[in-house]
C-alpha positions in Angstrom: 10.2 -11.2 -17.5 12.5 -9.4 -15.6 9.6 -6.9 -13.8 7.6 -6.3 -11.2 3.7 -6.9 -12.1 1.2 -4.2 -11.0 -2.3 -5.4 -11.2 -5.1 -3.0 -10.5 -8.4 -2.4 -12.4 -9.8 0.9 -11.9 -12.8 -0.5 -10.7 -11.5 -1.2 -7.2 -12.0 2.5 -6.3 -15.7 1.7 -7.0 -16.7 -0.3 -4.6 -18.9 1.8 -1.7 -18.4 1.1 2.0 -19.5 4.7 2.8 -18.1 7.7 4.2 -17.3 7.1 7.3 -15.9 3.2 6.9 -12.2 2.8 7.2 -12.1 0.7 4.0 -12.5 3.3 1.6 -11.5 4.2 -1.7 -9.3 6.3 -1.3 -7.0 3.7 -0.4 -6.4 2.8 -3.8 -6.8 6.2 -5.3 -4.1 7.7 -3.6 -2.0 5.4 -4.0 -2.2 5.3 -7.8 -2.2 8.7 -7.6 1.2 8.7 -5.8 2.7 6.1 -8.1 2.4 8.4 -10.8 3.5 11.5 -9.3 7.1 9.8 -8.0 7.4 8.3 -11.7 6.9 4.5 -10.4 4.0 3.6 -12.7 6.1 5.0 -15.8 9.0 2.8 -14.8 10.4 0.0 -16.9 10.8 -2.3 -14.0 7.2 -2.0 -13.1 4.1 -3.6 -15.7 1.1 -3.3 -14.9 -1.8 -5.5 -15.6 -5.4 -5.5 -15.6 -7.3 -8.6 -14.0 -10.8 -10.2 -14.8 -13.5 -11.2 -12.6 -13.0 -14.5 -10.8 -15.0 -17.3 -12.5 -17.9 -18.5 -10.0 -15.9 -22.0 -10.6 -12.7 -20.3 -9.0 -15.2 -19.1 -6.4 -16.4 -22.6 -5.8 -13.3 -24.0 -4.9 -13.4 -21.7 -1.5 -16.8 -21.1 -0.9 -19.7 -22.7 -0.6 -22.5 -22.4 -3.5 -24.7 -21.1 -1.0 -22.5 -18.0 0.5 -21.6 -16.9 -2.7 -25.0 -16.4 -3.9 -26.3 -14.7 -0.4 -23.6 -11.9 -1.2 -24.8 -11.7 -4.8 -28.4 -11.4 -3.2 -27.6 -9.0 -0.4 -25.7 -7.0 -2.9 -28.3 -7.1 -5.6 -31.0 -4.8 -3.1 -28.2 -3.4 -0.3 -27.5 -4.4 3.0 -25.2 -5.6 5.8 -23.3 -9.1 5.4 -21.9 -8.4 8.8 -22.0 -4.9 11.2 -18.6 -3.9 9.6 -19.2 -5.2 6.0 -21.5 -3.6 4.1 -23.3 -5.0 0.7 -24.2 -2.2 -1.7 -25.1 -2.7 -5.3 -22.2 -3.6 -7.1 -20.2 -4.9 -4.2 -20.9 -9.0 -5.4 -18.8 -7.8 -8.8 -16.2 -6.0 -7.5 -15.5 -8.9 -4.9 -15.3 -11.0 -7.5 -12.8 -8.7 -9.9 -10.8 -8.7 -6.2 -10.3 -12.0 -6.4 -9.7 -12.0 -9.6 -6.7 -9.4 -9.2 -5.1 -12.3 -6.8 -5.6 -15.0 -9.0 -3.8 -12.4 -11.7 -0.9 -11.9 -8.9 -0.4 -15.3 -8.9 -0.2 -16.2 -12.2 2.1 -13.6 -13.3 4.3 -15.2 -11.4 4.1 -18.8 -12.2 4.2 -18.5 -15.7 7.1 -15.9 -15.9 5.4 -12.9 -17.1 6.5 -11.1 -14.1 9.6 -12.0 -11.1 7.2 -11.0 -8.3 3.6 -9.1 -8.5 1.6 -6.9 -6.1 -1.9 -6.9 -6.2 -3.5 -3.5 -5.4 -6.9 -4.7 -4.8 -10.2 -4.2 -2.6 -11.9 -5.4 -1.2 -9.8 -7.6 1.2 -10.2 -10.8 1.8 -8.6 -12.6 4.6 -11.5 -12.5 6.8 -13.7 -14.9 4.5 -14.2 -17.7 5.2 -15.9 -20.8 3.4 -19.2 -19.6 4.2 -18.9 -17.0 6.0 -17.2 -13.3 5.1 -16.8 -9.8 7.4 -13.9 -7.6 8.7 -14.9 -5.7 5.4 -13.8 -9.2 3.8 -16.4 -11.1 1.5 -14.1 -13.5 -0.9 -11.4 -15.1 0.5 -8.6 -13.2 -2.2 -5.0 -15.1 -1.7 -7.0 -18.7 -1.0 -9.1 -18.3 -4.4 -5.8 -17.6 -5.6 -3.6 -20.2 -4.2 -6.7 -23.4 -5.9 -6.8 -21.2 -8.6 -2.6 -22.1 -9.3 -3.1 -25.5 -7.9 -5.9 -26.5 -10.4 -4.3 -24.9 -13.5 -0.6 -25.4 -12.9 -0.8 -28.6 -10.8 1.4 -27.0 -7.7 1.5 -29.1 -4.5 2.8 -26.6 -1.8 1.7 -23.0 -1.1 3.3 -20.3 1.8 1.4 -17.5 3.2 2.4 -15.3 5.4 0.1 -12.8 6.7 1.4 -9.5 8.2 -2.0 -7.9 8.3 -2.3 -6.8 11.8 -5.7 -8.7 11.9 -5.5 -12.1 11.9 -6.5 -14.1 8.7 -9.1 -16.1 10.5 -10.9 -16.9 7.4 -8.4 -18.1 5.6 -6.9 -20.1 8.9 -10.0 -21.9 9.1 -10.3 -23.0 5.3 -6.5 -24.6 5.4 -6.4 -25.7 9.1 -6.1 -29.3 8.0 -4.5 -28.8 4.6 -0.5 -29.9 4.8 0.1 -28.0 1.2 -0.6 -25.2 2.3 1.7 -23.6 5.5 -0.2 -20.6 6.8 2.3 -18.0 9.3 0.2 -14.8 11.1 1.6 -12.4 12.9 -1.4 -9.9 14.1 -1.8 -7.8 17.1 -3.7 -9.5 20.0 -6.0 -8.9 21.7 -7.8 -7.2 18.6 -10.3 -8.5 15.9 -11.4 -10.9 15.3 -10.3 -13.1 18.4 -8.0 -15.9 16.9 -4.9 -17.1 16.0 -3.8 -18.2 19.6 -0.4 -19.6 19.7 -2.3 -22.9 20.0 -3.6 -22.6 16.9 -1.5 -25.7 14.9 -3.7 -26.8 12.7 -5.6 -30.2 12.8 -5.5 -33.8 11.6 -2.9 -33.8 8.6 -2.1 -30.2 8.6 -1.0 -30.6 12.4 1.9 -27.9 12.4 1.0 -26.3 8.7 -1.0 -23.7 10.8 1.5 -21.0 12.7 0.6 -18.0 14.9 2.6 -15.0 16.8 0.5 -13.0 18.3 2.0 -9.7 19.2 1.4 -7.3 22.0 0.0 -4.1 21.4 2.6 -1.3 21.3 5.1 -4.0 19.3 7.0 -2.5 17.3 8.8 -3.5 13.7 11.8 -4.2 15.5 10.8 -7.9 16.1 10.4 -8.6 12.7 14.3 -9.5 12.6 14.0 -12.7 14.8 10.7 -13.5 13.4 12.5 -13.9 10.1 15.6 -15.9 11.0 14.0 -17.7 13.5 10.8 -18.8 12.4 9.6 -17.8 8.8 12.8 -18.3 6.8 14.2 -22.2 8.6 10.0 -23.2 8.2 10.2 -22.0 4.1 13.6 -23.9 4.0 11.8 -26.9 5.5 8.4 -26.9 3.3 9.9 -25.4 0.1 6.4 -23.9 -1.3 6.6 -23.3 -4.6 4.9 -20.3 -4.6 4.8 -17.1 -1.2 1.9 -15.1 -1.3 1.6 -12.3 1.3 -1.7 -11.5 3.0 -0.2 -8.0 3.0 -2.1 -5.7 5.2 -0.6 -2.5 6.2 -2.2 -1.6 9.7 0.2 -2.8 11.7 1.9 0.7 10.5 1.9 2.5 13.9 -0.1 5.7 12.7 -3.1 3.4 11.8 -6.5 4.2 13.0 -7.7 1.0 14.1 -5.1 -1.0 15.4 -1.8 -0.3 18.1 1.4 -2.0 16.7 4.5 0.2 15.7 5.9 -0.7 12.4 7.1 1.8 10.4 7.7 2.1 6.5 11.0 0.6 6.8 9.7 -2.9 8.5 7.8 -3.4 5.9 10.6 -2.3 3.3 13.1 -4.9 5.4 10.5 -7.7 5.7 9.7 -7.4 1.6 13.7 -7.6 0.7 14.2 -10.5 2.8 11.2 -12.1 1.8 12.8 -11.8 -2.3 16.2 -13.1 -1.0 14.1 -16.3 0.3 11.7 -16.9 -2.5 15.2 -16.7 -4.8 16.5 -20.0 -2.8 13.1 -21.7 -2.3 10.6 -21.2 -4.9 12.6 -19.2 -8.2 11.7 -16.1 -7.1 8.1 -16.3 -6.8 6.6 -14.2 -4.6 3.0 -12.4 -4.6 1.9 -9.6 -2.5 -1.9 -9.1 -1.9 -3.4 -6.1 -0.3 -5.2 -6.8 2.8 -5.6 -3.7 5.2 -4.4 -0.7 6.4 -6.1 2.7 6.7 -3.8 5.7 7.3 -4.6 7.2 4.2 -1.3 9.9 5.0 1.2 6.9 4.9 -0.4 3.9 3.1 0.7 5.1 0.0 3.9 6.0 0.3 4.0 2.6 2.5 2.8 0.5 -0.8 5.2 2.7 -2.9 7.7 1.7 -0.6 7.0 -2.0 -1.0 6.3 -2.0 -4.7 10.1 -0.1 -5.5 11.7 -2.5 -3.5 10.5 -5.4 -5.3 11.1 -3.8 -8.6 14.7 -3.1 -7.6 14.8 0.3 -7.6 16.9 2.0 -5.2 16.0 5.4 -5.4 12.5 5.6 -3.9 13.1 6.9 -0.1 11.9 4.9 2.7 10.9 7.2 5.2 7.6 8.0 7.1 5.3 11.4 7.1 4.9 11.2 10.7 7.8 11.0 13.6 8.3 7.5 14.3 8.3 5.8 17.4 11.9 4.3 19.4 11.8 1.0 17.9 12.6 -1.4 20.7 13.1 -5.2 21.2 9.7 -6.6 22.7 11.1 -9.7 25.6 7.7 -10.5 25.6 7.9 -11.2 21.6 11.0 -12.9 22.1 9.9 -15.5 25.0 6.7 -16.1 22.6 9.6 -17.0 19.5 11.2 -19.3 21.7 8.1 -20.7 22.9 7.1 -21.5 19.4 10.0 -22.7 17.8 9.5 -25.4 20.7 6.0 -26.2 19.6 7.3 -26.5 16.4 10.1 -28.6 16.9 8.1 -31.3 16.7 6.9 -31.0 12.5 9.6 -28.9 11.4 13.8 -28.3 11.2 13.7 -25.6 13.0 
């Protein structure tokens, strides 16, 4: 079908972090509130779609039996998985519909029922590893998702690209020696949670299938331009997933409370278009977007709004920002770390 698939369960609004915690509710809530005050919900380009709960079997191909039922038990009497990620009652389900809405995403796509899809989801999940979760992550969302399409549909090659501007250590560390899977970060660094070093390749048979940028605080969209021609689109041209999922955090946004990059609306507006353009030549069209972070709760829904008009192709929805923007300059810095690894990865890929 000719749409753009919307899937969202109004359950994601119940999962309780507390008042204070940046992941909160009201990241979702505004947003669908704001998709139905500019008309976007009740547009024919846009479906949306209700997920299910991951099967423990689609959890299982992650995570190890023994994490997922320590988040089950911490969540069954309350407590603290890590110092950021808090278990309350209810917080093992609504993982598990999370990952469910990904798995959703995904299939849309394959099977037709949508062009693209954006899954507006929480909790997060890019900070989960196989046995491990935290960074307000506890199921590893777009991996569950990617084993999820390789099991059912038999696919062989996956592309993520994570613009969250945390990097997706957990789901680094669960493909670092997979070669079906080509994983591209671009994060702020120094910041949480410590990785996703330039260095960072990948091991054994997924040598080169692993690829960071870390970028500079104070970095702003502007870079996004090379990053695209230079690195992301010649690397999808090389692999040819069949299948791009987006680890698609919006805290690189340069009003966000935790972090210091300066994207604006538009980067992530220009970075969504291209991406559509490349998943038309490489994998028919598919492309999946996955909520991740971000945390300004006066921009992140106009931001996702944004994001979810341009990949339903409609032109009319402004991309502009609530707050003054900053100057958005060229980073040298950015551009000598480009060239330094387009060198590193001269060595695996056409590039």
């Amino acid at each position: 079908m000719n749409v753009t698939g919307l899937v969202h369960h109004p359950d994601y609004v119940k999962h309780d972090t507390g008042m204070d915690h940046p992941e909160r509710p009201e990241r979702i809530s505004l947003t669908i509130q704001h998709l139905i005050e500019t008309g976007l919900l009740g547009s024919p380009n846009i479906t949306c779609f209700e997920p299910t709960p991951a099967a423990i079997e689609d959890l299982k191909r992650i995570h190890t039996a023994e994490y997922i039922e320590r988040v089950k038990q911490i969540s069954g009497r309350g407590g603290m998985l890590t110092p950021d990620t808090p278990l309350r009652p209810g917080t093992y389900d609504y993982a598990r519909l999370s990952a469910g809405g990904a798995i959703l995403a995904g299939e849309l796509t394959v099977e037709g029922r949508a062009k693209n899809s954006f899954a507006l989801i929480r909790p997060p999940g890019h900070h989960a590893g196989r046995d491990y979760g935290g960074g307000f992550c506890y199921f590893n969302n777009i991996a569950i998702m990617i084993e999820y399409l390789r099991k059912k549909f038999r696919m062989k090659r996956f592309m993520i690209i994570d613009w969250d501007v945390h990097h997706g250590n957990g789901t680094q560390d669960i493909f670092y020696k997979d070669p079906t899977v080509l994983y591209f970060s671009t994060h702020q660094m120094p910041l949480y949670p410590g990785t996703g070093y330039m260095e960072e390749i990948g091991e054994g048979e997924g040598s080169g299938y692993n690829v960071n940028l870390p970028l500079p605080a104070g970095t702003t969209g502007e870079v996004y331009d090379r990053i695209l021609t230079e690195l992301i689109i010649p690397l999808a041209e090389d692999f040819r997933p069949e299948i791009i999922s987006v680890s698609s955090g919006f805290d690189a946004y340069f009003a966000d409370p935790i972090a210091s990059l300066g994207f604006t609306t538009n980067t992530y507006v220009s970075i969504t278009k291209e991406l559509m353009r490349l998943a038309e030549r490489v994998c028919r069209g598919r492309l999946a977007l996955v909520l991740e972070g971000g945390y300004d709760l006066g921009a992140l829904p106009k931001i996702m709004g944004c994001v979810i008009s341009t990949m339903a192709e409609l032109p009319d929805y402004e991309a502009s920002d609530p707050y003054p923007s900053p100057s958005q300059k060229r980073s040298q810095e950015v551009e000598e770390r480009i060239k330094k690894l387009k060198d590193t990865l001269g060595r695996y890929w056409r590039i």
